[in-house]
N, C-alpha and C positions, 0 to 999 in steps of 0.2 A: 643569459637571455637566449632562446630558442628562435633564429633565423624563420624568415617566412618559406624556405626551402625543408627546414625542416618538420612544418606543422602541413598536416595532410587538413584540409578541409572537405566533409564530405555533404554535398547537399541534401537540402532537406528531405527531396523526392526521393533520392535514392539511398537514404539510414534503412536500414531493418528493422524491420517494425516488430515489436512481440504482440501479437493479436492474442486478446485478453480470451476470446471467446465468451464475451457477454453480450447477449443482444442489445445492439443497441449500441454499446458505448462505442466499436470500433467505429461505427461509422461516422460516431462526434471526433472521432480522432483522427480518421480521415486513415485510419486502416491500423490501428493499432497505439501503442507506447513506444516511441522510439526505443531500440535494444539498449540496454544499459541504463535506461532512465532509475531515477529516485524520485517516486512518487509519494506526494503525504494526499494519503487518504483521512480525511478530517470532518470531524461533526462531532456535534454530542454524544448523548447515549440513545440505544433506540434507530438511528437511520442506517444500521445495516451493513457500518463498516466491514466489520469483522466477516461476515455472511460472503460480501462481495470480496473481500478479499481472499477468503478461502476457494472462493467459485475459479476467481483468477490462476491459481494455482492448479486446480485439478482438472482447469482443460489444459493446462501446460502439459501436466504428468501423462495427460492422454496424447497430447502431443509428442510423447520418447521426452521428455526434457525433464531432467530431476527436480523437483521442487523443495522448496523446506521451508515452513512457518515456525519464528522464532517466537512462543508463548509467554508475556513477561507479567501480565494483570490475572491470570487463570492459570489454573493447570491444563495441558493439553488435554488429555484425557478426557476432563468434564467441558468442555469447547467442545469435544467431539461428538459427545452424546448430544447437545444441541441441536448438532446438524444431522444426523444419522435418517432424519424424517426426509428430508430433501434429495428429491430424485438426482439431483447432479452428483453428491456426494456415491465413490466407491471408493469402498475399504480394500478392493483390492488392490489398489494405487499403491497402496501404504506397503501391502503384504511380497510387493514387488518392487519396491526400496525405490519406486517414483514422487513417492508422495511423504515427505518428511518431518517430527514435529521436533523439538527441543523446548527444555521450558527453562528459560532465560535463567531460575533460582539453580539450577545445578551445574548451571555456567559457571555461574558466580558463586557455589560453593565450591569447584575445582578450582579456581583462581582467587582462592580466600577472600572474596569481595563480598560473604554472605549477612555479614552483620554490620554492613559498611552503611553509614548514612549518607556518605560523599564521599565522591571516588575521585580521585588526585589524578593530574595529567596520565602517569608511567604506569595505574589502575587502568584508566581509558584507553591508551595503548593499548594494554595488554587482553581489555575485550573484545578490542578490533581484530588484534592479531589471532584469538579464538574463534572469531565468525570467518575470519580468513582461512584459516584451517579448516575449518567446517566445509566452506564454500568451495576451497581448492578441491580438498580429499576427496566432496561427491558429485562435481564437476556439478554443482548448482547451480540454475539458470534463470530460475524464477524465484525470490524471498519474498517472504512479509515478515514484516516487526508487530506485534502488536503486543503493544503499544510502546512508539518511540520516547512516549508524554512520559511514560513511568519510568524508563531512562535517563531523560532528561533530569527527573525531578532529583534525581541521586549527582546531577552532575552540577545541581544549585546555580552557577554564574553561565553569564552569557558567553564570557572565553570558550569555556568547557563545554558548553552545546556547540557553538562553531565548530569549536575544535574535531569535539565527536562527528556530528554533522558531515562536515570536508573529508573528513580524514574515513568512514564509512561510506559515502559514496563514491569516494577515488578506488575504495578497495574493490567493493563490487562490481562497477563500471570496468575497472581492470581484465575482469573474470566474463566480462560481457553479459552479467548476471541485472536482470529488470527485479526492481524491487517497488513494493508498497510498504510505507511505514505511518501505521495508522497514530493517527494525532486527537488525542480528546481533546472537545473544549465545551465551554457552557454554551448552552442555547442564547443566552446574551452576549456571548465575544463578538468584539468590533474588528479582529482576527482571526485568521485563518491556524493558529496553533498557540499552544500555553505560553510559549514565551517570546513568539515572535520574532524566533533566529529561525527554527524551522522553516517557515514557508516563504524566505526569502534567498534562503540555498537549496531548495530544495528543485527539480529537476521540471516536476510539475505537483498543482494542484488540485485535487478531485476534492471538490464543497456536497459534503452530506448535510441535508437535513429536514425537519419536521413542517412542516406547512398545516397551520389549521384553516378547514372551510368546508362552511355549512354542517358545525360541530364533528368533522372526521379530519385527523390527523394524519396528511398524508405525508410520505416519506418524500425528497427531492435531492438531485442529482445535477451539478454542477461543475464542466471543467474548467478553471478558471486560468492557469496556464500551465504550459505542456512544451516546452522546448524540443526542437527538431520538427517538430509536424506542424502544417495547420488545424485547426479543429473548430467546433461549435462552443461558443461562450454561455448558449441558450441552457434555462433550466428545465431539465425533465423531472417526471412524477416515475420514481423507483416504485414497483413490486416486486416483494418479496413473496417468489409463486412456489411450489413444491421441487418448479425444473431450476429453478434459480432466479437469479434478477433478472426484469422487464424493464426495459425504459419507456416513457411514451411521452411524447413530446406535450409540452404544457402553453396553452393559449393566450397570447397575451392579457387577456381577462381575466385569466386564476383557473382555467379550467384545467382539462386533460381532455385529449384527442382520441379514440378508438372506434376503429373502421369506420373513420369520416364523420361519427358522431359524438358531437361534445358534450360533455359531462358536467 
């Protein structure tokens, strides 16, 4: 057991914040993600996970900070032609080894884990120990998972999610590395992720999702918690604009708020 001599406690005001560079969210976060956090970015399908978490990354890369998104549900490649239309996204990020993709299937064909339907404790190891190599070797500061749900779903029991869970955010955290690990669920979950270990270890909470009114389906944006910072629990109305994601604060009525006039 570890003396109170030797655990450093560092307040909340003065953690390092990783500021996302999305309009809007730092200021629900009260200046950022605390550095090192593990974030599950969670919703259905459709509210923009993915989008927002790419955005996350390539103000990092423009920031000098290496980024890498780990592709586990798509190919990189076809994810990328997606976004190619949206002004935030540049390719030169990438062509200057700031902006990183891997797709999770060639992981796990170098680690024989290709035709695996479940991956045993010393399996899971030894994928961590891979993202850890990853992370070491390009001094990565900013990750995304996505999706951690398709992960998960190889790893069947809730031992083996904790397990992976704990034992992937101790790695990162380590490396001082801020991560989003995006979480699918149905528009009906009375949770925050598929199996309900996720978003109980996880660092913080960002709630995506669909809002319908007045027959238009609006997207919505939700942090529900966020350890080291204080922040805004309130829901916003996300756009998805050409510069990236907007947030605009949402009326206790159902509305959305824009230059002082509601919607």
């Amino acid at each position: 057991m570890r003396t109170k001599d030797e655990i450093t406690i560092i307040p909340d005001e003065k953690r390092e914040k990783c500021v996302t560079g999305i309009e809007g969210l730092d200021t629900i976060l009260n200046g950022g993600i605390p550095r090192g956090n593990s974030v599950l970015i969670t919703g259905s399908c459709g509210t923009g996970k993915t989008t927002l978490s790419l955005e996350f990354l390539v103000h990092g890369a423009r920031k000098d900070e290496n980024c890498l998104f780990i592709s586990v549900t798509e190919a990189s490649e076809k994810m990328l032609n997606n976004v190619v239309p949206y002004d935030f996204f540049d390719s030169s990020l990438i062509e200057e080894g700031k902006l990183n993709f891997v797709d999770a299937p060639d992981i796990y064909k170098e680690l024989g884990l290709i035709d695996k339907s479940e991956f045993s404790f010393e399996e899971i190891n030894g994928l961590i120990d891979k993202i850890n190599d990853i992370v070491e070797k390009n001094d990565i500061k900013r990750l995304v998972v996505d999706s951690v749900t398709s992960i998960c779903f190889q790893l069947k029991t809730e031992e083996k999610i904790r397990d992976f869970m704990l034992n992937l955010m101790k790695t990162l955290s380590s490396h001082d590395c801020t991560s989003l690990l995006v979480s699918e669920i149905s528009p009906e979950a009375s949770r925050y992720s598929q199996y309900g270990v996720e978003e109980a270890i996880a660092d913080g909470i960002i709630m995506m999702g669909n809002l319908e009114r007045q027959g238009d389906l609006l997207r919505t944006l939700q942090v529900v918690k966020m350890r080291g910072t204080d922040h805004s629990r309130a829901k916003y109305v996300l756009d998805l604009t050409s510069v990236g994601v907007l947030l605009v604060p949402m009326l206790k009525g159902g509305g959305e708020e824009r230059g002082g006039e509601r919607l």
